[in-house]
C-alpha positions as CSV (number, residue, x, y, z in Angstrom):
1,X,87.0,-16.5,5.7
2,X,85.3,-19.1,3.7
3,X,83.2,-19.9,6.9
4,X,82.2,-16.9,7.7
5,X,80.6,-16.1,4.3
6,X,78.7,-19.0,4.3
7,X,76.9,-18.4,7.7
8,X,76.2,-15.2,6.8
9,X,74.5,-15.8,3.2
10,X,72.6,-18.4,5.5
11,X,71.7,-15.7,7.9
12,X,70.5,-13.7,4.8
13,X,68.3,-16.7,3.7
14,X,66.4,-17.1,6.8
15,X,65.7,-13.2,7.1
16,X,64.4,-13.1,3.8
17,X,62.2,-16.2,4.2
18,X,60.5,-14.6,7.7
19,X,59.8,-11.0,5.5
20,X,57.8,-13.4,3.2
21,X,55.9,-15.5,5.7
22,X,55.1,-12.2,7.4
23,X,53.9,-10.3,4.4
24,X,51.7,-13.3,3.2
25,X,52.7,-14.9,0.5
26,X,49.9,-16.6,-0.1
27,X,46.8,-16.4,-2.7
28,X,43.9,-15.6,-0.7
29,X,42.7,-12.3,-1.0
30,X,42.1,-10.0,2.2
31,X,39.3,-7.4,3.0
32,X,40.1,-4.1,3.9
33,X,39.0,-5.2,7.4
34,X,41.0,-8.0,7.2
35,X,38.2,-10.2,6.9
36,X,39.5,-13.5,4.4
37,X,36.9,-13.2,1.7
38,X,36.3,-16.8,-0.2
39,X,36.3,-17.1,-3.6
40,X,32.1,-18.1,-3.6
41,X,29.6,-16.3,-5.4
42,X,27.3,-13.7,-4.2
43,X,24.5,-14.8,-1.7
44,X,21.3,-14.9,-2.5
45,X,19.0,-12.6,-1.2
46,X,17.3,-8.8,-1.2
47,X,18.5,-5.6,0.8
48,X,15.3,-3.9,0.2
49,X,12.4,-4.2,-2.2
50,X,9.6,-1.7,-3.1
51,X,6.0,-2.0,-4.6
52,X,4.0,0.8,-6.4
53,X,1.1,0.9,-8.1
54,X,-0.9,2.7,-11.3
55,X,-4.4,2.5,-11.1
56,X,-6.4,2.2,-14.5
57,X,-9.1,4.4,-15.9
58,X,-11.8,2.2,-13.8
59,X,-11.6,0.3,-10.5
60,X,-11.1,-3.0,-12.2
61,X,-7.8,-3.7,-11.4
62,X,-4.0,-1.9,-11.0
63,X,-0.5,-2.2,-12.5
64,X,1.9,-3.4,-9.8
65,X,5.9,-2.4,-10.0
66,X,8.6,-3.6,-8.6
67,X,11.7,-2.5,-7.4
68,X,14.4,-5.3,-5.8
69,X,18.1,-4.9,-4.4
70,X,20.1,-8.2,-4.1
71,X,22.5,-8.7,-1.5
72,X,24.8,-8.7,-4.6
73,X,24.8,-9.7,-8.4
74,X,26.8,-11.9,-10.1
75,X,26.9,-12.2,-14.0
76,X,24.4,-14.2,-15.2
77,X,22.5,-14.5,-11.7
78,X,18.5,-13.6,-12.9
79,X,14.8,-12.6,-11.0
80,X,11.2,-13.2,-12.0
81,X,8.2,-11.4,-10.3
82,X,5.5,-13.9,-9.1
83,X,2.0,-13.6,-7.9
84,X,-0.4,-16.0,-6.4
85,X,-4.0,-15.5,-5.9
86,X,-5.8,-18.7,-4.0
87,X,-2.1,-20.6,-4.8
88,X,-2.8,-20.4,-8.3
89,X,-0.2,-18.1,-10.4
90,X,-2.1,-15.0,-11.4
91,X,1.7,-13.5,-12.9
92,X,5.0,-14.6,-13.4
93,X,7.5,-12.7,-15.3
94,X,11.1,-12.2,-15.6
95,X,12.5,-9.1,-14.3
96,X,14.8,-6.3,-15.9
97,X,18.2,-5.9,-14.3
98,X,19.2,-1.8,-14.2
99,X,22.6,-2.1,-12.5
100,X,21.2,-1.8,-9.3
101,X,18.1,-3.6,-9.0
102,X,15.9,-5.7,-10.5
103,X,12.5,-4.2,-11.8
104,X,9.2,-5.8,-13.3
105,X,5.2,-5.1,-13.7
106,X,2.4,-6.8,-13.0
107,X,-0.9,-6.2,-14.7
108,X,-3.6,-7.6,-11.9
109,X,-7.2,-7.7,-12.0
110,X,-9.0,-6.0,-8.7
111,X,-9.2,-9.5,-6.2
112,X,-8.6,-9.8,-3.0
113,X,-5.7,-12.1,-1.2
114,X,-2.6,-11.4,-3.7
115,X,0.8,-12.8,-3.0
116,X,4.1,-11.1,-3.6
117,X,7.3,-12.9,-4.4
118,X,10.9,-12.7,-6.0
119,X,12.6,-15.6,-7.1
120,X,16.3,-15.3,-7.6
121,X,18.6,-17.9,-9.8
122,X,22.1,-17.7,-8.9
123,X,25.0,-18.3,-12.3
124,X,24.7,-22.5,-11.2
125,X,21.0,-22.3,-11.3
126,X,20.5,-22.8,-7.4
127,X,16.9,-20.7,-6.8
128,X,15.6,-19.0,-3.7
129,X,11.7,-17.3,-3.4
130,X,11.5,-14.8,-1.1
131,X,7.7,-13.5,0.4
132,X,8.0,-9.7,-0.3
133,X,4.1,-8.7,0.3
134,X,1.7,-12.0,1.3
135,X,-1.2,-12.1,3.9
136,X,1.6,-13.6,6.5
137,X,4.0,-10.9,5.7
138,X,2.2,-7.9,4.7
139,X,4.4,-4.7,3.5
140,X,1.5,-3.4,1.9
141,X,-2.1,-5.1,2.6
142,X,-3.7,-2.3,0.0
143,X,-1.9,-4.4,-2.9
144,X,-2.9,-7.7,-1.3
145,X,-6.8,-6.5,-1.0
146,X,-6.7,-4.9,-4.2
147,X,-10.2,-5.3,-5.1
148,X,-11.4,-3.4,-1.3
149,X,-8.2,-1.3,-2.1
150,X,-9.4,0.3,-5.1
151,X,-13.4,0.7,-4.0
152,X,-14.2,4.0,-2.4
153,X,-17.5,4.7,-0.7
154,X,-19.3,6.8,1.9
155,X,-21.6,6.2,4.3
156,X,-24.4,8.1,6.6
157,X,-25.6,5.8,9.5
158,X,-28.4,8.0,11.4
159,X,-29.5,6.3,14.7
160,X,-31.7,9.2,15.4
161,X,-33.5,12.3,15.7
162,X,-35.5,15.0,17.2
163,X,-38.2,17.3,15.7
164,X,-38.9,21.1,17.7
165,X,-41.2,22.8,15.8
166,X,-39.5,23.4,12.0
167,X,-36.0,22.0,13.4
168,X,-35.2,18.9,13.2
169,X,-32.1,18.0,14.8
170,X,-29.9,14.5,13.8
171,X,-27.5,11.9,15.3
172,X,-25.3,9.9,13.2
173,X,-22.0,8.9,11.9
174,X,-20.2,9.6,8.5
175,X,-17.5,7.5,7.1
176,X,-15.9,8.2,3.6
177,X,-13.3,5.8,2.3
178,X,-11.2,6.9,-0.6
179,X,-9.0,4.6,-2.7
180,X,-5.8,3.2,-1.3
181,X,-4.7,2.2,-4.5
182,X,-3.4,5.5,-6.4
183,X,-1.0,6.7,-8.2
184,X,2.9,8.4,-7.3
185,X,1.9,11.4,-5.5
186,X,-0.6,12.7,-2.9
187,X,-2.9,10.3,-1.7
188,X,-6.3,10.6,-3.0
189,X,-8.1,12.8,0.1
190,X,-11.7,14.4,0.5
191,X,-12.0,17.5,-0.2
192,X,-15.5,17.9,0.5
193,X,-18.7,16.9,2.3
194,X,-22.4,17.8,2.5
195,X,-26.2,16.8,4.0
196,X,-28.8,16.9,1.4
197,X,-32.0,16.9,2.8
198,X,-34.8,16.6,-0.1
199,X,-38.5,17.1,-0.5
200,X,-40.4,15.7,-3.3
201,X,-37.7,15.3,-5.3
202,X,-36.4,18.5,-4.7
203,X,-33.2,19.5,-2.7
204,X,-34.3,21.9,0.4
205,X,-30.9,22.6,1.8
206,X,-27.6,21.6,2.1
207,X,-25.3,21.7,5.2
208,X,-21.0,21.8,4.9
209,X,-19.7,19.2,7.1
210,X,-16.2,19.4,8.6
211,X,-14.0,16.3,7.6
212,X,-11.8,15.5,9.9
213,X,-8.0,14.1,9.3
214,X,-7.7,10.6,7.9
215,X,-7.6,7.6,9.8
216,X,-6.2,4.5,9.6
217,X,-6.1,3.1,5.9
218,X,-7.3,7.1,4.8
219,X,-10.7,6.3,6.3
220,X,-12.6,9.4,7.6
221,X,-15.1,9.5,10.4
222,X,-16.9,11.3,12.2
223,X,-20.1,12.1,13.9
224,X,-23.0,14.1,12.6
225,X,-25.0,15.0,15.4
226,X,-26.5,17.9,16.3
227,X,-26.7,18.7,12.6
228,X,-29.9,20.7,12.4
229,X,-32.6,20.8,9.1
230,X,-35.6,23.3,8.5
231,X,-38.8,21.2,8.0
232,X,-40.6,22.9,5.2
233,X,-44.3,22.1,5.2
234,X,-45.5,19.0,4.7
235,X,-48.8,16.8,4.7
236,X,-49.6,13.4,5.8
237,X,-47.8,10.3,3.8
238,X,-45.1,12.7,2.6
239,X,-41.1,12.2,3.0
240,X,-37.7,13.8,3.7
241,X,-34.5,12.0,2.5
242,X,-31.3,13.0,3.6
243,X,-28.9,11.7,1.7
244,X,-24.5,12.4,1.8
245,X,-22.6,13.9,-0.8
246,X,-18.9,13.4,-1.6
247,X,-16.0,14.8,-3.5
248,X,-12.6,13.4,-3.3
249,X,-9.7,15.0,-4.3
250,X,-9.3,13.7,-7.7
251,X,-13.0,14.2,-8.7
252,X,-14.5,11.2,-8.0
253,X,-17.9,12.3,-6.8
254,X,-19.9,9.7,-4.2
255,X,-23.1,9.7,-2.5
256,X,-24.9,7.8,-0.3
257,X,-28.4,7.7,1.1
258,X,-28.4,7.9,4.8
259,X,-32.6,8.1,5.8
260,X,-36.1,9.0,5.6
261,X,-38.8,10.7,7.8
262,X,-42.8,10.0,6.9
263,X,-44.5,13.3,7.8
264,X,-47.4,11.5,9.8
265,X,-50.3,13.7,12.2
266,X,-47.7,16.8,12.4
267,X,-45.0,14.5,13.6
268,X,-42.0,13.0,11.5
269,X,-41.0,9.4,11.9
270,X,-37.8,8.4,11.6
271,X,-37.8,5.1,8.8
272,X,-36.0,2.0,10.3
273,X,-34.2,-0.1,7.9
C-alpha cells in the first residue's frame, strides 16, 4: 500500500512540474504576437515629422515650426531643433515634449541653403541627428530657399510685335511668382492680371489677361500674344510703355515693365534691351 502511494505522489510531481514548464515560468515578458520583447529602452528615431511656417509682416525672413514623432519616448529621453546655414548653426533650441511629439520654432532670417535637423538624446545620453529637410534630402526646398521662397515677382518678356494701322498686335510671355512661404491656409494665388499700355505718362488702356492654373512651385505662365493695343496718335521721338500689373490673393500688388515702342516716320519700333 505504502508503494503504491509513493509512486503516485511521484506521478503527481512530474505532472505538475510539465504544467509549469509549459505555461512558462519564466520572467521574460511576451508580446501579444508572441514576439519576446527585451527589457531595452526605446529606439531612437522619428515616425514622421512636419515643418510649417509664419511669414512676418515683410519678406525678411519666416518663423519655422516643428512637429516630430519618435519611434517611442522614454522618461527623460529629450530633442533640440537645429539649423545650419553654410555649416554654421543659424538655431539650435531644445524642443517641447506634448505627449506625442516633440515641437519647437525657429526664427530664421530670409537666406538661401537652410538645413533641417532633430537631434534626439536617449535617458543614458546616447545622441542620434537625423536630416529632416537639407539640400540632400529636401521635404520642403521652399524652407531651405527661404530667401527665393518668400520673394514674389512678375514678369513680361515681349519678343515682338506688329503695327496695322492703329493696332498694334504683341508676342510675349508672362510669368508671376507668388510667395511659397505663407501661412496655414490657402496658398497665396493671383487673383488678377492686366497690360498697361501708357502714353506720356498717361495710362491709354488696359487689357484683362486670363491666368492660367499654377505650375510647379505656384508659378504662373503663359503667353501673351496676339494681345492687341490702339495706337493713339503720336509724333516723332515719342513712346509707348507697356508695362504688367499684378494682384495676388492676399493684396500684395506687383508690377513689372515689360517694353517700349519709339513712334519714328509713322512706324513704331520695338526697343531692344
Amino acid at each position: 500500500m505504502y508503494r503504491r502511494n509513493a509512486l503516485a505522489i511521484t506521478a503527481l510531481i512530474l505532472i505538475l512540474a510539465l504544467v509549469c514548464a509549459a505555461c512558462g515560468g519564466g520572467d521574460e515578458a511576451t508580446s501579444p504576437s508572441g514576439d519576446q520583447t527585451l527589457p531595452t529602452g526605446q529606439p531612437l528615431g522619428l515616425s514622421d515629422c512636419e515643418l510649417t511656417a509664419s511669414t512676418w509682416s515683410s519678406p525678411n525672413g519666416a518663423t519655422v515650426h516643428l512637429s516630430a514623432v519618435p519611434l517611442g519616448y522614454d522618461q527623460g529621453q529629450s530633442a533640440e531643433f537645429v539649423v545650419r546655414l553654410d555649416g554654421d548653426e543659424a538655431f539650435r533650441g531644445p524642443c517641447e515634449w506634448t505627449g506625442s511629439s516633440y515641437t519647437a520654432s525657429a526664427d530664421l532670417n530670409a537666406a538661401d541653403g537652410y538645413c533641417y535637423y532633430v537631434v534626439l538624446t536617449s535617458p543614458s545620453g546616447e545622441q542620434l541627428e537625423l536630416p529632416v529637410n537639407t539640400p540632400s534630402e529636401p521635404t520642403d526646398e521652399a524652407l531651405i530657399n527661404m530667401s527665393d521662397a518668400l520673394n514674389a515677382y512678375c514678369e513680361l518678356v515681349i519678343d515682338d510685335s506688329s503695327q496695322n494701322g492703329s493696332d498694334l498686335t504683341i508676342t510675349g510671355t508672362a510669368r508671376i511668382q507668388p510667395p511659397r512661404i505663407y501661412n496655414a491656409g490657402a496658398p497665396i494665388t493671383c487673383d488678377k492680371a492686366e497690360l498697361v499700355l501708357t502714353f506720356n505718362g498717361e495710362q491709354t488702356q488696359r487689357v484683362d489677361l486670363t491666368v492660367p492654373e499654377r505650375g510647379d512651385g505656384g508659378l504662373y505662365e503663359f503667353s501673351v500674344s496676339g494681345t492687341t493695343f490702339k495706337v493713339p496718335s503720336m509724333e516723332d521721338d515719342q513712346q509707348l510703355i507697356l508695362q504688367l500689373d499684378v494682384t495676388l490673393s492676399n493684396g500684395q500688388a506687383l508690377s513689372s515693365p515689360g517694353c517700349c515702342w519709339f513712334y519714328n516716320d509713322g512706324q513704331l519700333i520695338l526697343a531692344v534691351g
